[in-house]
C-alpha positions in Angstrom: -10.2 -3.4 25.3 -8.7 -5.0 22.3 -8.6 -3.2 18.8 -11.5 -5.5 17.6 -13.8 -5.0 20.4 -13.3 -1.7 20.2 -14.3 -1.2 16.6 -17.2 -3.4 17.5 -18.6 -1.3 20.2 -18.3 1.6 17.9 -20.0 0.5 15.6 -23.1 -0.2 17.9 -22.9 3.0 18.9 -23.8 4.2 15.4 -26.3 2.2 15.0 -27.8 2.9 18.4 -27.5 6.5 17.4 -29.8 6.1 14.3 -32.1 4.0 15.6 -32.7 6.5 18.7 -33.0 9.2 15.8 -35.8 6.7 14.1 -34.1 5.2 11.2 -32.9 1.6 10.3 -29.4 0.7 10.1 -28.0 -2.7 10.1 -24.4 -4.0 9.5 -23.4 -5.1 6.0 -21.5 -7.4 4.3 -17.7 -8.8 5.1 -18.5 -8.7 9.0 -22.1 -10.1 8.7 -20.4 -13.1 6.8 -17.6 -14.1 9.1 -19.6 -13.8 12.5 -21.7 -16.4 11.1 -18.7 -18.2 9.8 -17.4 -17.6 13.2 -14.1 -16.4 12.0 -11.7 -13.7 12.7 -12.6 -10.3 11.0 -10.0 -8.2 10.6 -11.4 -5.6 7.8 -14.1 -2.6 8.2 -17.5 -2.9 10.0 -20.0 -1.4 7.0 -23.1 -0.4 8.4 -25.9 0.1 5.9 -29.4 2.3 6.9 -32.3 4.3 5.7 -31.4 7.3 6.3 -30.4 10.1 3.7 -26.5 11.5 3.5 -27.7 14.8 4.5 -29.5 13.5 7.2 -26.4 10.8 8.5 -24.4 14.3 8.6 -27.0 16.3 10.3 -26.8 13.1 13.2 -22.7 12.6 13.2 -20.9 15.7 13.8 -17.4 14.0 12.6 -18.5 13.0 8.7 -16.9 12.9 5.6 -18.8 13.6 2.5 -16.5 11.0 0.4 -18.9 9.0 -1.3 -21.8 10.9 -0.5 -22.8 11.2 -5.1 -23.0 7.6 -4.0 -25.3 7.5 -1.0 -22.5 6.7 1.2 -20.7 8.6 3.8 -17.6 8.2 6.3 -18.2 8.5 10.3 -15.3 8.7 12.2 -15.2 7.7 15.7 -12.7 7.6 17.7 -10.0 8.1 14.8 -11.6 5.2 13.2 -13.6 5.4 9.8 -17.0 3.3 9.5 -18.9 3.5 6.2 -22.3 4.6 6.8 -24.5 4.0 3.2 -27.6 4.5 2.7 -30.3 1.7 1.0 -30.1 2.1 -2.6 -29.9 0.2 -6.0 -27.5 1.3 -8.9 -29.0 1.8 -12.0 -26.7 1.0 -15.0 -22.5 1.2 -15.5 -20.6 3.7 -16.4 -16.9 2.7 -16.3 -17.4 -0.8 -15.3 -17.1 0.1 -11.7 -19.3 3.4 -11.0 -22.9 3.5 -11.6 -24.7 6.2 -13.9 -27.0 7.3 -11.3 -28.3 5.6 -8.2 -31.8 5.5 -6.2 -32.4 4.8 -2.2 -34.5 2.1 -2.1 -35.5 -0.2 0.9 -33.0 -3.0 2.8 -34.2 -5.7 0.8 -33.3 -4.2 -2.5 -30.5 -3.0 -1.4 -29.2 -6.5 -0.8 -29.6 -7.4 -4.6 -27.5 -4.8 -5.6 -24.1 -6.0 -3.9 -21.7 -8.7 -5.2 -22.1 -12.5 -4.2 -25.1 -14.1 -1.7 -22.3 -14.9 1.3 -21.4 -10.5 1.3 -25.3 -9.5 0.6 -26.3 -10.4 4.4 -27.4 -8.0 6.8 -27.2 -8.5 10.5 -30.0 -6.0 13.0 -27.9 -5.9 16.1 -30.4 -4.0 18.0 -32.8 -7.5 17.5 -29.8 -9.7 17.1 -31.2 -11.1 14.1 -30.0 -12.1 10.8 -31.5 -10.8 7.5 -31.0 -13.1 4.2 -32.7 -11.7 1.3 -30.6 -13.8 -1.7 -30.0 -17.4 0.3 -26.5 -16.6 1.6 -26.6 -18.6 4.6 -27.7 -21.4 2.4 -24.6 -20.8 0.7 -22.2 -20.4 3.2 -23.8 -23.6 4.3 -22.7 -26.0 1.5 -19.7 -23.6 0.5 -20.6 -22.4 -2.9 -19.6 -18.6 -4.4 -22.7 -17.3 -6.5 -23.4 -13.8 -7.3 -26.4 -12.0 -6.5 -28.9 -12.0 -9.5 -27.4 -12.4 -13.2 -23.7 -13.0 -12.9 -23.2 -11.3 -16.6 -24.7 -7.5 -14.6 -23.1 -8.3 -11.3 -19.9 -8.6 -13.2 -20.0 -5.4 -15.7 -21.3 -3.2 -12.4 -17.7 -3.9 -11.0 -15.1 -6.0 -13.3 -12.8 -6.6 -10.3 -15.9 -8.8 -8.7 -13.9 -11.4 -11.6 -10.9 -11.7 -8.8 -12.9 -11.0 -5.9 -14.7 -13.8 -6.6 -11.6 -16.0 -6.6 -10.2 -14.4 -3.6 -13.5 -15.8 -1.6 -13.6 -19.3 -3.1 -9.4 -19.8 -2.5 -9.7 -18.0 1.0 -12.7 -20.6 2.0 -11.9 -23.1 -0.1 -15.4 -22.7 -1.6 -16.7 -24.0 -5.0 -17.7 -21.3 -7.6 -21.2 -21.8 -8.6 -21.5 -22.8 -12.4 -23.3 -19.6 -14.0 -20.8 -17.4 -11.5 -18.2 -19.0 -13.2 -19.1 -19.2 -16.4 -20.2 -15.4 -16.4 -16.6 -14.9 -15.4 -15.0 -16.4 -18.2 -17.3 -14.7 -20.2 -16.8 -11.3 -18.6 -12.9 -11.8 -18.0 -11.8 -9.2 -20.7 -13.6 -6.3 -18.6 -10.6 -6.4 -16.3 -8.7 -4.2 -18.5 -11.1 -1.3 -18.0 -10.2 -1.4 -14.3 -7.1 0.9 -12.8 -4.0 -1.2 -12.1 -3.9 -0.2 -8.3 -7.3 -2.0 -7.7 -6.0 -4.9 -9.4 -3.1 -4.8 -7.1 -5.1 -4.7 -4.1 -7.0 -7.1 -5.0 -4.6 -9.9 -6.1 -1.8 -8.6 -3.2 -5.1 -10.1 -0.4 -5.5 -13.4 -2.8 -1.7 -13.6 -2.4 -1.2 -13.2 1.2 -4.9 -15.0 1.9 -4.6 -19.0 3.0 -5.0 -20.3 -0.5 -2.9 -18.5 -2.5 -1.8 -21.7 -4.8 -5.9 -22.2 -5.4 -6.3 -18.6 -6.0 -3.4 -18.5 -9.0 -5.0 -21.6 -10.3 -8.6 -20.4 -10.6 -6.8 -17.0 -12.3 -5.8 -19.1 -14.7 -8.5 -21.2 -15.3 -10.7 -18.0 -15.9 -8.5 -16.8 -18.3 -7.7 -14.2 -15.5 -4.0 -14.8 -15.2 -3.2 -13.9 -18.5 -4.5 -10.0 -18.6 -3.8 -9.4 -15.1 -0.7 -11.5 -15.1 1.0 -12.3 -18.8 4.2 -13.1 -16.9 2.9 -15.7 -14.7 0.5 -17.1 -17.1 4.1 -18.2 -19.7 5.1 -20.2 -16.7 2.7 -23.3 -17.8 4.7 -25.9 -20.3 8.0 -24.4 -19.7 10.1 -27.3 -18.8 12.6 -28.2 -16.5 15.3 -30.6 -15.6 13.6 -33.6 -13.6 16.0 -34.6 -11.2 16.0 -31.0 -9.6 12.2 -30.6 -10.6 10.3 -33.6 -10.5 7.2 -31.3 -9.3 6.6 -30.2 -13.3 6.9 -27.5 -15.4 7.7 -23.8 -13.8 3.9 -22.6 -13.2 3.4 -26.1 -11.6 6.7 -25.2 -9.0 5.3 -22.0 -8.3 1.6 -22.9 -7.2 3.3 -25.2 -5.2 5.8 -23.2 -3.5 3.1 -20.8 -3.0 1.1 -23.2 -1.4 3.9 -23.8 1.4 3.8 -19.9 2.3 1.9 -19.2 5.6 0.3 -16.0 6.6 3.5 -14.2 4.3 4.3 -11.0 4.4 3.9 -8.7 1.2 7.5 -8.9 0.0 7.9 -12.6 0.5 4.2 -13.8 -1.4 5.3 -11.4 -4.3 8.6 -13.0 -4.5 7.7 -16.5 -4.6 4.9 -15.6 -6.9 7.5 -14.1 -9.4 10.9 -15.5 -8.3 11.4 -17.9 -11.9 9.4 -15.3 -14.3 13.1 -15.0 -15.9 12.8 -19.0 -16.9 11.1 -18.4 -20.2 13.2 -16.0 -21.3 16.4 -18.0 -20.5 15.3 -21.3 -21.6 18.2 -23.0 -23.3 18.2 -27.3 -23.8 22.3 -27.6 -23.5 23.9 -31.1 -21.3 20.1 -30.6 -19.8 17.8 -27.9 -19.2 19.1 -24.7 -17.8 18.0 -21.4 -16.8 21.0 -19.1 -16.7 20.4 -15.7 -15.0 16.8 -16.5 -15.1 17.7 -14.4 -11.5 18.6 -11.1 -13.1 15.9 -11.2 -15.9 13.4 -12.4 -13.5 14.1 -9.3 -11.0 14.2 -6.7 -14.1 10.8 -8.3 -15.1 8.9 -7.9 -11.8 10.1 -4.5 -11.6 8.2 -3.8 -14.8 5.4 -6.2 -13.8 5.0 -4.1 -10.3 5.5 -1.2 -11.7 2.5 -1.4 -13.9 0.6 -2.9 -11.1 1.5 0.5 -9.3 2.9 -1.2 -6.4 5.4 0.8 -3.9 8.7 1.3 -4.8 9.6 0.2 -1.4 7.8 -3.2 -2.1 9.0 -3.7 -6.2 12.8 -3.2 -4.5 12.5 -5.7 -1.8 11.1 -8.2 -4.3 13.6 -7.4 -6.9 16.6 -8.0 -4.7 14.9 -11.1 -3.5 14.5 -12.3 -6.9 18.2 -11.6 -8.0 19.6 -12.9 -5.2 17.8 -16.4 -5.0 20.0 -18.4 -6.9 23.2 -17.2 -4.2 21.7 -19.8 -1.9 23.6 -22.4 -3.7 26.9 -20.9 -2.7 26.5 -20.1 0.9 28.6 -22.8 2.5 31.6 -22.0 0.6 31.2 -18.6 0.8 34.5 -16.7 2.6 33.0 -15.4 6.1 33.0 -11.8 5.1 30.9 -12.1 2.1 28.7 -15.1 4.4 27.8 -12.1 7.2 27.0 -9.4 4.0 24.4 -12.1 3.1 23.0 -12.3 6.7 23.1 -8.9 6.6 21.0 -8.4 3.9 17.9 -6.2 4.7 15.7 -8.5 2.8 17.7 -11.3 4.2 13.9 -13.4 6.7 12.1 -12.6 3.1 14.4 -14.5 0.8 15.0 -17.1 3.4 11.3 -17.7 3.3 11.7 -17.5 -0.5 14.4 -20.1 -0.7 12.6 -22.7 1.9 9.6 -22.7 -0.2 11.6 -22.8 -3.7 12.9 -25.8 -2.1 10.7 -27.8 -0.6 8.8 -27.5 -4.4 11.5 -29.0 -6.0 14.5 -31.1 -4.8 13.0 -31.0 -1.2 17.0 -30.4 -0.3 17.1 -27.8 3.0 20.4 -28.1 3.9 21.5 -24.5 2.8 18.6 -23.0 4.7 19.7 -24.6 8.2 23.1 -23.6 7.4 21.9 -20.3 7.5 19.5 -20.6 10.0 22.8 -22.1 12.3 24.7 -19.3 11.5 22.1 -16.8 12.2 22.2 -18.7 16.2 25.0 -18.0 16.1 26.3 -14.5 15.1 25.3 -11.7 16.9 24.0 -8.3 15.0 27.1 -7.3 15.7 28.9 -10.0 14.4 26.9 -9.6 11.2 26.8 -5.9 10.7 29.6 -4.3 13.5 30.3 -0.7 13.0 33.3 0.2 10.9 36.7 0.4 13.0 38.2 2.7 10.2 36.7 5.8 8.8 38.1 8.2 6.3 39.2 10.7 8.8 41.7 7.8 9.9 43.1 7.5 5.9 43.8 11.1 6.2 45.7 10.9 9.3 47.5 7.8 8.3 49.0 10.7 5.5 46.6 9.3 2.7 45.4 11.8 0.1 41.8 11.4 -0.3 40.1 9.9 -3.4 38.7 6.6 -5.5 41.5 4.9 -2.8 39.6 5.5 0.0 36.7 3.1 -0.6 39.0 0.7 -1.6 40.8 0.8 1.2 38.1 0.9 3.8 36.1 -2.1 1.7 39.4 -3.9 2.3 39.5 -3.4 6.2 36.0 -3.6 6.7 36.3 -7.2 5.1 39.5 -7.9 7.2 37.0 -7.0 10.4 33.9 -9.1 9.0 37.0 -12.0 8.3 37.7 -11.4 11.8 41.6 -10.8 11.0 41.3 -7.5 12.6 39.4 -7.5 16.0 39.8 -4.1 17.6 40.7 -1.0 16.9 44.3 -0.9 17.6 45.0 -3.7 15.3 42.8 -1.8 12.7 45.1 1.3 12.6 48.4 -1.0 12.6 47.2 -1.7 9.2 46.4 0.5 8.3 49.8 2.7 9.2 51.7 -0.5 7.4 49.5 -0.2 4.3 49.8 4.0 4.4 53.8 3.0 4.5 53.8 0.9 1.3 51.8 3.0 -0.4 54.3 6.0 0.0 
């Protein structure tokens, strides 16, 4: 049994469980929408019910009490986590994402409570039957993103609802309804009040989703892009030289690079996102427009930008070094061979190739430096690229080399004569090196 049926026989389980025990319990939200949809769900199955915290942990002997302040509980089964919540309606906002106090209320207003008509569906898999208490079907039906109720109160409950909202209509390529929208213009400032990590989250699933070109466009349109995104935003009107760039201005190259990525990993939809963030800043109008070491400002800006995101430090240094080394592309056919298999070698070496085919297909359209390298990847071997050293230190010190600064030098240099190919095995390694030891004395 796969992972998803899996989860979804779980699932049934709990809800068989309640229902045996005499309460309701119905799944919620993400799930509800994409089996009608009839696409792939890949996130959490929420199952919503009528029954009290204490009494979901009298029925589950494997609960967490997470969110219990907030009628909603965590039942593991398995090893994997399902969010059990109880009916209820949240009564005012205290931080623009928590509610002041909350009350258990019945299914129906329960479903007024949550974010947009396509999530506020409930689905009774005990009767196999579909509950719609705000017209979300309807919705889903003519493709349309409209929150539950007053847009201006579904918006303060939660302020990231503003770029969940645009993560829905880029991700089905749905229209925003007009109060929705203009409730999120309105609203758009509240994103301040919420913590940098949500926002990440948020806008690293818009990224990655199948639209993320539609998704950075909306965010601007909103008003969005700017307080979530300043760097982004001074893309629009910066110029750039036509006959590498007839596209447009920068922002205009990056939607559309963006909109060449497909099903991208973190590192690489980060990346194209912020690979010319450094144009602004490096604008200069000499024989024509030119950008010089818009690379090395751009990467010391998305370090700062991901860094106040609160991204990883694993992910803000692969999309640094992609960054600072996209402009080396340029060079790689008259590169010498040992600094060609160092770039090959590169651990972020797949991400900025995906970089570099979408940089260019958004601009000059030229790809001749990416099958090159896609050539030479055929045909060296790992090996080839990254072979283990044939000298070591150990060898300088038996060669009668004192050991010091030198030593790197010298092993750089035969570890280069051995990526040239000039030195092939072993014996020819140490023949060097004993003629270099000699000259040196």
């Amino acid at each position: 049994m796969n992972k998803k049926n899996e989860k979804e026989r779980l699932a049934k389980e709990i809800v068989d469980t309640l229902c045996k025990k005499g309460y309701r319990a119905l799944y919620a939200g993400g799930y509800v929408r994409d089996m009608i949809l009839g696409t792939a769900y890949s996130g959490d199955i929420d199952i919503a019910t009528n029954a009290r915290p204490e009494e979901i942990s009298r029925v589950f002997p494997d609960v967490a009490r997470v969110g219990e302040h907030f009628g909603v509980m965590i039942v593991r089964k398995k090893n994997i986590a399902f969010e059990v919540a109880t009916f209820r309606s949240d009564i005012g906002t205290r931080d623009g994402r928590h509610p002041e106090k909350i009350e258990f209320v019945d299914e129906q207003t329960d479903a007024m409570r949550r974010d947009f008509t396509i999530n506020g569906l409930f689905f009774d898999p005990e009767k196999r039957e579909l509950l719609d208490y705000v017209s979300g079907k309807a919705d889903l039906e003519k493709g349309i993103i409209r929150a539950i109720g007053n847009p201006a109160e579904r918006f303060c409950e939660d302020y990231l609802r503003l770029l969940r909202a645009i993560r829905f209509a880029a991700r089905f390529s749905y229209t925003i309804e007009k109060k929705t929208w203009n409730a999120m213009c309105a609203s758009r400032n509240g994103i301040r009040s919420i913590a940098p990590e949500r926002i990440f989250q948020e806008l690293d699933k818009l990224l990655r989703g199948p639209k993320p070109d539609s998704a950075i466009t909306l965010l601007h349109e909103s008003g969005l892009l700017a307080l979530v995104l300043p760097e982004v935003e001074a893309l629009r009107g910066v110029p750039q030289p036509e006959e590498f760039h007839p596209e447009g201005d920068v922002f205009a190259h990056t939607v559309k690079a963006l909109s060449l990525l497909e099903n991208p990993g973190q590192c690489a939809a980060w990346s194209v996102l912020l690979h010319d963030i450094g144009k602004p800043g490096t604008l200069q109008h000499l024989d024509r427009i030119r950008f010089n070491n818009h690379h090395r400002l751009g990467a010391d800006m998305a370090r700062r930008a991901l860094k106040r995101l609160k991204a990883s430090g694993s992910l803000i240094d692969c999309v640094c070094a992609c960054i600072d080394n996209h402009m080396n592309f340029m060079n790689v056919q008259k590169m010498r061979l040992s600094t060609l298999k160092k770039f090959l070698a590169r651990p972020t070496f797949d991400d900025e190739m995906l970089l570099h085919k979408a940089d260019c297909i958004a601009s000059h359209g030229d790809l001749e430096n990416y099958h090159f390298l896609q050539e030479k990847k055929k045909v060296f071997t790992a090996e080839m690229i990254k072979p283990e050293p044939l000298l070591r230190g150990a060898d300088l010190i038996e060669a009668g080399l004192t050991p010091g600064p030198v030593f790197g030098k010298i092993l750089k240099e035969a570890y280069d004569l051995q990526l040239e190919e000039y030195i092939t095995d072993r014996e020819q390694a140490l023949k060097w090196l004993r003629e270099k030891a000699e000259k040196s004395k």
